[in-house]
C-alpha positions, 0 to 999 in steps of 0.5 A: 907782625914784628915780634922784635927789634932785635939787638939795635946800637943803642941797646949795647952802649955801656950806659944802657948795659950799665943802668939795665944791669943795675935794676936787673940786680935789684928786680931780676931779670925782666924787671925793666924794659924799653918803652915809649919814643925809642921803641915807637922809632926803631919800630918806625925806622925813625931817629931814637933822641932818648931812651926810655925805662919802665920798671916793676921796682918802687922808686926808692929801690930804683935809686938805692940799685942806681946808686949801688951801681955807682950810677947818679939818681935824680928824682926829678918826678919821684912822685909820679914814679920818675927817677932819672938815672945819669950814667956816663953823662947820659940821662934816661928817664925810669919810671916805676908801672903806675896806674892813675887813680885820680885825674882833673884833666890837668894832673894825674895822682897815681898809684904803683903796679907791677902790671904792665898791662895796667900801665899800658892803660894809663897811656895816651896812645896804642904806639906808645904802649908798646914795651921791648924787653933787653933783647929787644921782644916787643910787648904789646899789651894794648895788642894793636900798638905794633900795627898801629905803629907800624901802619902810623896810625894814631889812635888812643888807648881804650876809650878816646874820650877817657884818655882826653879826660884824663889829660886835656894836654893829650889833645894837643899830643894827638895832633903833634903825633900825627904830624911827626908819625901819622899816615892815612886817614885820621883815627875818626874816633881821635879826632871826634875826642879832641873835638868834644874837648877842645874848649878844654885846652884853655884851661892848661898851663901856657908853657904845656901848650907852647911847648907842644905846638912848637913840637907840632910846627916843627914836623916835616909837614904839619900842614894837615895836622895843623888844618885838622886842629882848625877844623874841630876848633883846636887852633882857634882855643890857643890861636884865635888870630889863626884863621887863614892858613895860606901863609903858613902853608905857603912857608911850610911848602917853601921850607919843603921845596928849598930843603931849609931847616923846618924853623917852628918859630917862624911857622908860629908867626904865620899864625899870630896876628899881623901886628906888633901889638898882637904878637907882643900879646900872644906871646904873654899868653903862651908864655914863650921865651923872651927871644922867641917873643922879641923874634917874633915881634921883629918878624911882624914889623912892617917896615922896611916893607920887603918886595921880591924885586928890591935892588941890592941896595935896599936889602943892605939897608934892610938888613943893617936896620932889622938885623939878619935874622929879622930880615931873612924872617921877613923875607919868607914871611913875604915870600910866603905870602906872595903868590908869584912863584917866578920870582923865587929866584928873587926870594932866593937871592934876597936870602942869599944877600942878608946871609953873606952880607955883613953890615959894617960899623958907621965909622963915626962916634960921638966924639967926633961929632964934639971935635967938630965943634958941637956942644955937649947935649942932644945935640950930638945925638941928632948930629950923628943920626944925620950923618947915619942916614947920609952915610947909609943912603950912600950904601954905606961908603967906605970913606971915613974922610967923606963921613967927617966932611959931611959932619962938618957940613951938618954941624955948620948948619946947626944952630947951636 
């Protein structure tokens, strides 16, 4: 079994140096280590996005060796023992050993320890709990997180059904972990804890549980994680509409298979209801942002209906009344729907257009509509959306003098 990382890039940059050497000054040697997502990913061979500290020192001595070291400390959860030092640009978050002594399912109140076994303990899962000294000799308190790691499995800490009790939000953490890292069969004990408690997920915040199912959509391939959260009743507590997964499993595979970006919004639409109404609403309760949600709406419109066989002509048309974005959302949506694999080339190519087409200004305004003898009012508006509809189903000619000569014969017609 691994004994180490050995000395990796991001253990040498002069941040990392520069904020270990501070705390090293206040505690000793020793008395800060690596923990967490970037041990848990050199271990994997996977991508490190932060760089994590635990440390034997009292919150208020990590912000007095911070700054004696001329290093900006920001107690952004002094409480539970964070501090966040920001050395050279860079954040990374140090975070005092803690044991809990008081959880809801909800929130946790803890107290301080200088054991790190004992703040192994409090962790959610065996791969998490793994420490890595400054040289990089891995500690293993739980003395299966290196095994499990490296074998990806995704097992809890002690007793499954005391960490789920702990912190409901670790249900949800348990199916975003197999998504992103999990192989093989799933922990059966896991699993059996986020059943038992899945009807609790109901009681956390909106934002702790958008937040982690957008992590969990945005895996590779959660398809299995997502099918396994359906089975012990996980999905149907947060997304009552999600009871068909062929969409959302034709998207994932059309992402895979075509090398697009894995887009965890969308994959959320597959499992929203299939209206504008509904998504509107669902996107209230799981308090998304305001551009998710209005994506999101965009996505469920039903008009223009998109078909892999529309000619040029009605894509440009769709693109110019939904937007790009909204068009290329519809176009997965359909082609995930759909199950004529020959036509992917007609998906493919549908795509391709909203992508390189630009749809071009209607050459006409308002005042051009009053210089043609239209009085002020109403009126004007309607003009105008008339010439917009002639000039949009003449595939957006480029003739401002045709466009002006069609106004001219729509406001004749007009009874003022």
């Amino acid at each position: 079994m691994t004994d180490s990382l050995g000395q990796r890039p991001w253990m040498t940059t002069s941040q990392v140096v520069r904020v270990f050497d501070a705390l090293e000054a206040a505690g000793g040697a020793g008395c800060a280590r690596y923990v967490g997502g970037c041990v848990r990913n050199a271990l994997l061979g996977a991508p490190i996005d932060d760089v994590d500290i635990a440390t034997t020192l009292l919150p208020d001595q990590v912000i007095a060796a911070l700054e004696a070291a001329k290093i900006k400390a920001v107690p952004t959860g002094v409480e539970h023992g964070t501090v966040t030092a920001v050395c050279e640009g860079q954040p990374f978050e140090v975070t005092t050993l803690r044991r809990d002594v008081e959880t809801d399912g909800r929130r946790a109140v803890v107290a301080f320890t200088s054991d790190w076994a004992e703040d192994a303990q409090r962790r959610d899962f065996t791969l998490n709990a793994i420490y890595a000294g400054r040289d990089g000799t891995l500690f293993d308190p739980t003395g299966t997180g290196v095994a499990d790691a490296q074998a990806r499995r995704i097992v809890f800490v002690g007793d499954a059904a005391m960490r789920v009790a702990e912190d409901h939000l670790r249900i949800l953490r348990f199916f975003r972990f197999r998504a992103w890292y999990g192989r093989g069969e799933a922990d059966a004990v896991a699993v059996a804890a986020c059943a038992a408690g899945a009807a609790q997920v109901a009681n956390l915040a909106a934002e702790r549980v958008s937040k982690e199912l957008l992590k969990l959509l945005a895996a590779d391939d959660p398809r299995e994680s997502v099918r396994l959260m359906a089975e012990t009743g996980v999905l149907g507590v947060i997304l009552p509409s999600a009871k068909d997964l062929s969409v959302f499993e034709g998207l994932v595979a059309i992402e895979n298979d075509m090398l697009f970006v894995n887009d965890a919004v969308l994959r959320l639409a597959t499992l929203l209801p299939k209206d504008e109404v509904g998504v509107a609403g669902a996107a209230e309760r799981l308090r998304l942002s305001n551009e998710t949600r209005d994506r999101l709406i965009a996505a469920a419109g039903k008009t223009p209906q998109i078909k892999s066989w529309m000619s040029p002509r009605e894509a440009r048309r769709g693109v110019y009344h939904l937007g790009a974005q909204a068009f290329a959302d519809r176009v997965k949506l359909a082609w995930a729907a759909s199950t004529r694999s020959a036509a992917t080339h007609q998906w493919r190519g549908l795509l391709a257009l909203g992508e390189s087409w630009t749809p071009p200004a209607f050459p006409l305004t308002g005042q051009d509509v009053l210089n043609s003898g239209v009085p002020k009012g109403p009126l004007v508006g309607e003009v105008l959306r008339e010439v917009e509809d002639w000039w949009i189903d003449h595939d957006f000619i480029d003739d401002k003098f045709s466009a002006i000569e069609k106004l001219k014969a729509v406001a004749q017609g007009m009874a003022y």
